[in-house]
C-alpha positions as CSV (number, residue, x, y, z in Angstrom):
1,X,-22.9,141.5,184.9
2,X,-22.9,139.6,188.1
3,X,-25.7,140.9,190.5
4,X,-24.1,142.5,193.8
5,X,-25.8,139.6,195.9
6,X,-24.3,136.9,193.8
7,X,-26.2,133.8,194.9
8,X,-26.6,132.1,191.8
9,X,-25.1,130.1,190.0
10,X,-21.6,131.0,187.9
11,X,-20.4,129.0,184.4
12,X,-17.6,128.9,182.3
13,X,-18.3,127.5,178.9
14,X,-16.4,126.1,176.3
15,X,-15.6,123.1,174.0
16,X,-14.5,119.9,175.3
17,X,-11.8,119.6,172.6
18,X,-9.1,121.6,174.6
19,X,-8.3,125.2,176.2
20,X,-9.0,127.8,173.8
21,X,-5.8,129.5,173.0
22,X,-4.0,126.6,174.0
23,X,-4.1,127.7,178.3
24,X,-6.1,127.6,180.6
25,X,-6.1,131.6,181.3
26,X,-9.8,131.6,181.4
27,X,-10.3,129.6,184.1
28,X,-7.2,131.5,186.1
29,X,-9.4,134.5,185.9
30,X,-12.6,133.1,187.0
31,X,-10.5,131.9,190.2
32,X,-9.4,135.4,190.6
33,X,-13.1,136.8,190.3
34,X,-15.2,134.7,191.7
35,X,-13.2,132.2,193.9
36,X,-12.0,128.1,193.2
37,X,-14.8,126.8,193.6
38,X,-17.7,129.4,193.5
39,X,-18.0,128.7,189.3
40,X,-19.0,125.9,186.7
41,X,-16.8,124.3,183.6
42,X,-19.6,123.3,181.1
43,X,-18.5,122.3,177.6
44,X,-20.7,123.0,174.5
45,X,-21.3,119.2,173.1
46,X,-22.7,118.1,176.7
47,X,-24.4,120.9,178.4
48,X,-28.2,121.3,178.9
49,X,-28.9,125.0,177.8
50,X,-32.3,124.7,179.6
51,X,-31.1,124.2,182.7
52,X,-27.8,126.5,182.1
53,X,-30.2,129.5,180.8
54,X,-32.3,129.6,183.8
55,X,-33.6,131.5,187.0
56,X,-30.6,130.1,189.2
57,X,-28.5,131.6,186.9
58,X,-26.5,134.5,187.4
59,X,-23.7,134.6,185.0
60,X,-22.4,132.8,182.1
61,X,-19.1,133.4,180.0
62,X,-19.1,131.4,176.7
63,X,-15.7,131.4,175.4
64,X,-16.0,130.5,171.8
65,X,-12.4,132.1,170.8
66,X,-9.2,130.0,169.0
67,X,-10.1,126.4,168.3
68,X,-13.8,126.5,169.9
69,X,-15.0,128.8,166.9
70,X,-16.9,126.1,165.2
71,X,-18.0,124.7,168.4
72,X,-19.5,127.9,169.5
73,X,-21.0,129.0,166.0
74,X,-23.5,125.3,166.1
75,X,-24.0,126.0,170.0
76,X,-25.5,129.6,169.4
77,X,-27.3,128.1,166.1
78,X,-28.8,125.4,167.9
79,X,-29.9,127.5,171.3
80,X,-30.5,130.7,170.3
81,X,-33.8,131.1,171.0
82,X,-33.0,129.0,174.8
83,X,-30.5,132.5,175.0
84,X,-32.5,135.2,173.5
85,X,-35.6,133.9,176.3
């Protein structure tokens, strides 16, 4: 949930081996809510969780559908505990 001030800071997540489901729907939507240039594409193999998991933070969506399954499943094995905090 995005916090009605909405100063912080905004991410899309996903692997860097293509757009899951084969579009870039995703990113169309987080135009639509949140504005062009008001979010963050991050890809799982080259993200720093610390610094994406912290106080500036206001929302992350981590899109681990289609081909990013495997990608997601070693991202959430390897941070967990950077996400549960």
């Amino acid at each position: 949930m995005v916090p009605e001030s909405g100063t912080g800071d905004i991410f899309y997540v996903q692997s860097s081996v293509g757009e899951p489901w084969g579009t870039p729907t995703t990113q169309a939507l987080m135009d639509m809510a949140f504005g062009p240039t008001s979010w963050t594409l991050l890809h799982f193999e080259t993200l720093d969780s610390d610094a994406l998991f912290s106080a500036s933070t206001d929302f992350v969506y981590i899109d681990g559908g289609s081909l990013h399954a495997s990608e997601l499943a070693f991202f959430l094995a390897v941070n967990i505990t950077v996400i549960e905090e």
